[in-house]
Backbone as numpy.savetxt, mean C-alpha at the origin, in Angstrom:
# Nx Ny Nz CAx CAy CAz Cx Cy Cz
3.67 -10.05 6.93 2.72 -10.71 6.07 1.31 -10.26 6.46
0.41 -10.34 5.50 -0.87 -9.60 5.51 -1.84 -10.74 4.88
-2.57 -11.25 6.21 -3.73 -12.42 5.72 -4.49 -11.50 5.53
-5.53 -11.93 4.23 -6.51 -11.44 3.82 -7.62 -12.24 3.18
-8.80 -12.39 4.39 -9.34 -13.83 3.46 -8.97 -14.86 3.29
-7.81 -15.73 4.44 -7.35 -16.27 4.20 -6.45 -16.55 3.37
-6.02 -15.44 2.74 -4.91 -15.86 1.56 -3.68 -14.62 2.27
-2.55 -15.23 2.09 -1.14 -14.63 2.52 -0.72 -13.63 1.56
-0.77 -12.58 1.98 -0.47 -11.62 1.13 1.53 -10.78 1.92
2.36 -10.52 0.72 3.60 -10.14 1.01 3.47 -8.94 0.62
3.73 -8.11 1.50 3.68 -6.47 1.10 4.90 -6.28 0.41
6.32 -6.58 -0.01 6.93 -6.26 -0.19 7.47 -6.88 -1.96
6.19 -7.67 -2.12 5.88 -7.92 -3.67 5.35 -6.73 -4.13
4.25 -6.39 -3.81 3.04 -5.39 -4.06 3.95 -3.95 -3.98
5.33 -3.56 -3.14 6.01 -2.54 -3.10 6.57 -2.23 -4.69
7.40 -3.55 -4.36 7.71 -3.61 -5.49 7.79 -3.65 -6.88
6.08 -4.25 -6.97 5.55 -3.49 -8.32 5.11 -2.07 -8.70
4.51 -1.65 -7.33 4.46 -0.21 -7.25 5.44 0.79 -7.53
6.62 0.12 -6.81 7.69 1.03 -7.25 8.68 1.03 -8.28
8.39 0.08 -9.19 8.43 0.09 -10.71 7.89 0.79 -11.57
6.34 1.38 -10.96 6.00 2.77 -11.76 6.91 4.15 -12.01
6.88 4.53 -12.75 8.07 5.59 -13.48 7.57 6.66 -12.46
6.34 6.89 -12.09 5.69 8.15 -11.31 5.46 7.90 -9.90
5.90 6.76 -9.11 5.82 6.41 -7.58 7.35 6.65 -7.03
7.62 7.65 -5.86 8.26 8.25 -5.72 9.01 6.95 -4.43
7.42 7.14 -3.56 7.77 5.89 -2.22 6.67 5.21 -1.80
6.88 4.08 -1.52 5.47 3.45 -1.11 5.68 2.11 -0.28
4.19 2.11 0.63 4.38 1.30 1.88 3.02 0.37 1.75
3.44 -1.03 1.27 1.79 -1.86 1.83 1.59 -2.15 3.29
0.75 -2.22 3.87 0.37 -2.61 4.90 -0.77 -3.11 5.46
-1.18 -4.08 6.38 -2.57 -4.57 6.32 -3.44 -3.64 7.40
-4.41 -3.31 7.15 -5.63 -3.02 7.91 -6.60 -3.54 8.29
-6.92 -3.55 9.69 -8.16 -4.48 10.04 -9.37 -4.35 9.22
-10.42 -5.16 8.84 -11.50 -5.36 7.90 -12.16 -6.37 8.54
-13.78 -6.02 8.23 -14.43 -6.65 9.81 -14.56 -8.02 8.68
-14.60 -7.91 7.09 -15.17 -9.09 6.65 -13.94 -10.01 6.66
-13.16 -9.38 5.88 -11.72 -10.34 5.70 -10.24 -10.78 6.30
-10.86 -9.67 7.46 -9.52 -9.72 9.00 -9.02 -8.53 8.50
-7.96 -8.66 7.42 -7.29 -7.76 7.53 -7.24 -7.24 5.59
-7.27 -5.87 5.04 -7.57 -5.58 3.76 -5.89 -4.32 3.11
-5.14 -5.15 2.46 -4.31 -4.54 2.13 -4.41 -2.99 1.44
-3.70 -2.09 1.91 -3.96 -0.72 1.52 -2.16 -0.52 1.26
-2.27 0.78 0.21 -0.75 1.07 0.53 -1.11 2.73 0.08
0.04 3.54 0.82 0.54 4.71 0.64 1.43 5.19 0.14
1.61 5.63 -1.02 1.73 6.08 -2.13 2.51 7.32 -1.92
3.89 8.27 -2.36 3.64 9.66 -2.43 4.33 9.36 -4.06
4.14 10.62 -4.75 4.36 10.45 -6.55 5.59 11.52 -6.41
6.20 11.04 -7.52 7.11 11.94 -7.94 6.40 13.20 -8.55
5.50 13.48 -9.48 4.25 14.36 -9.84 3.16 14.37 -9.39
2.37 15.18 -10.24 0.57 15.17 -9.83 0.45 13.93 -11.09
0.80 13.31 -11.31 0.11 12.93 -12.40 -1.19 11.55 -12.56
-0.76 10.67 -11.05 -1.60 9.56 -11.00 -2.57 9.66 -10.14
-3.49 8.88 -10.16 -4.51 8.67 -9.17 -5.33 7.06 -9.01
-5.60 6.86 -8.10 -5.90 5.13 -7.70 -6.66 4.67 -8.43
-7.44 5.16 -8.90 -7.59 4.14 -10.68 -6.83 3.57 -11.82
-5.39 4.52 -12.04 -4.54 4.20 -12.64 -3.57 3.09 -11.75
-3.33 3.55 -10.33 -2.60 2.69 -9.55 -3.21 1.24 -10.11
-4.72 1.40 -9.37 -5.38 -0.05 -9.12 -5.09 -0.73 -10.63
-5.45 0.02 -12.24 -4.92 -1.00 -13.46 -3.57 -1.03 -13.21
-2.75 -0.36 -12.69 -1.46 -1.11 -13.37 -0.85 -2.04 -11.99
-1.47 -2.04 -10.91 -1.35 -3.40 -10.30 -2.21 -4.63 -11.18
-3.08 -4.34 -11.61 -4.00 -5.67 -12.72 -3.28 -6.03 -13.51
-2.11 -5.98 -14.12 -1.59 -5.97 -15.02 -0.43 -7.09 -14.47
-0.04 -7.25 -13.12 1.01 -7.98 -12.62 0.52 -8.93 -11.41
-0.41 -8.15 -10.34 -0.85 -9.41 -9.18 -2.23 -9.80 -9.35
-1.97 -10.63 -8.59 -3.65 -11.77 -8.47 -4.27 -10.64 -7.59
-5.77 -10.36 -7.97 -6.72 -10.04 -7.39 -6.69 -9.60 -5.87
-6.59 -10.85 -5.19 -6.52 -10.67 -3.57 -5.51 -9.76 -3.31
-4.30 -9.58 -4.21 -3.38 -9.04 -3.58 -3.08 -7.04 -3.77
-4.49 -7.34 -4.99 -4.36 -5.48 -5.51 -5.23 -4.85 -4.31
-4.04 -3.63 -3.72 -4.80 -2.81 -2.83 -6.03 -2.20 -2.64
-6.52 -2.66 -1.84 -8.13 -2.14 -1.59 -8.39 -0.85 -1.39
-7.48 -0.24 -0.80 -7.41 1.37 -0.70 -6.01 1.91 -0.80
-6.15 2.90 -1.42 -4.50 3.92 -1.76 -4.73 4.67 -0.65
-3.55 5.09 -0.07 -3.46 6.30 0.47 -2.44 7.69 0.08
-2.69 8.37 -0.72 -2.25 9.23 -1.66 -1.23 10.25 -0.75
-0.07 10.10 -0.01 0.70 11.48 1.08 1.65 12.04 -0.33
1.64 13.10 0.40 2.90 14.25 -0.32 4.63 13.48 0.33
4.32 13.16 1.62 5.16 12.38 2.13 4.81 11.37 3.48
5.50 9.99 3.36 5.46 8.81 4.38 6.41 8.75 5.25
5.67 8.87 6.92 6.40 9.44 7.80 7.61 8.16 8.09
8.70 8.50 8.74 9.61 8.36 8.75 10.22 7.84 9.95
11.31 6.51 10.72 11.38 6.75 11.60 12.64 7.72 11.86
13.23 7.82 13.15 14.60 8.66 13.67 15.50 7.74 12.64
15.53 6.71 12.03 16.74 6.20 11.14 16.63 6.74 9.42
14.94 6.98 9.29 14.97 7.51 8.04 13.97 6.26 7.33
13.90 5.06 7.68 12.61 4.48 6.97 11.57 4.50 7.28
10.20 3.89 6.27 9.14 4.39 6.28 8.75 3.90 7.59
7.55 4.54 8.59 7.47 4.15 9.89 5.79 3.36 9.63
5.77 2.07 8.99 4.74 1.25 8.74 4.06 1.14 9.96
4.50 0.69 11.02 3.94 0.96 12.44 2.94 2.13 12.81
3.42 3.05 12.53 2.24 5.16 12.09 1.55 4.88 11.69
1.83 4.15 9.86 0.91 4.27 9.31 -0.43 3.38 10.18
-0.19 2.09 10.13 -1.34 1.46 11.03 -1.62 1.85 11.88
-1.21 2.14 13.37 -1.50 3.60 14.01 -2.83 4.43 13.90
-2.37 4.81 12.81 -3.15 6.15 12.22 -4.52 5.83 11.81
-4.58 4.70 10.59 -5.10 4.38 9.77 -5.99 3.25 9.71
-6.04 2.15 11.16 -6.76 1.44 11.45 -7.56 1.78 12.46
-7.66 3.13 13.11 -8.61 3.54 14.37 -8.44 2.74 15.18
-7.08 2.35 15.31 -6.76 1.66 16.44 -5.77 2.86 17.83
């Protein structure tokens, strides 16, 4: 779970609308530290094509979640690393991606 602003955010809602797009291949929400709101939901994205980009992401999350819960930042990979079993390694991504 991903507080944000005090409000409880479920990454695995937000997956799941994502990955109802016809053109999202795989994708991972996850929270990131944010000095205003604790923590600011981002997700990483890889597409089945070239065809989208996080403006289109960000409307067609508008279209299904509340506000707090549309990702604040995309992260656009060709591919989302992986652990030794084969799922996405959400742990990396934060890792990586919070300068932690």
């Amino acid at each position: 779970m991903i507080i944000s602003g005090g409000e409880n955010v479920y990454p695995l809602e937000i997956e799941h609308w994502l990955q109802s797009h016809e053109d999202v291949y795989e994708v991972a929400v996850v929270g990131l530290p944010h000095s205003k709101w604790g923590e600011m939901v981002a997700a990483f994205v890889s597409f089945k094509g070239d065809s989208l980009n996080e403006k289109e992401l960000q409307s067609f999350c508008e279209k299904k979640l509340s506000r707090y819960k549309i990702p604040k930042k995309f992260y656009v990979m060709d591919e989302l690393p992986k652990t030794h079993v084969g799922k996405i390694d959400k742990k990396a991504l934060v890792r990586e991606y919070s300068g932690a």
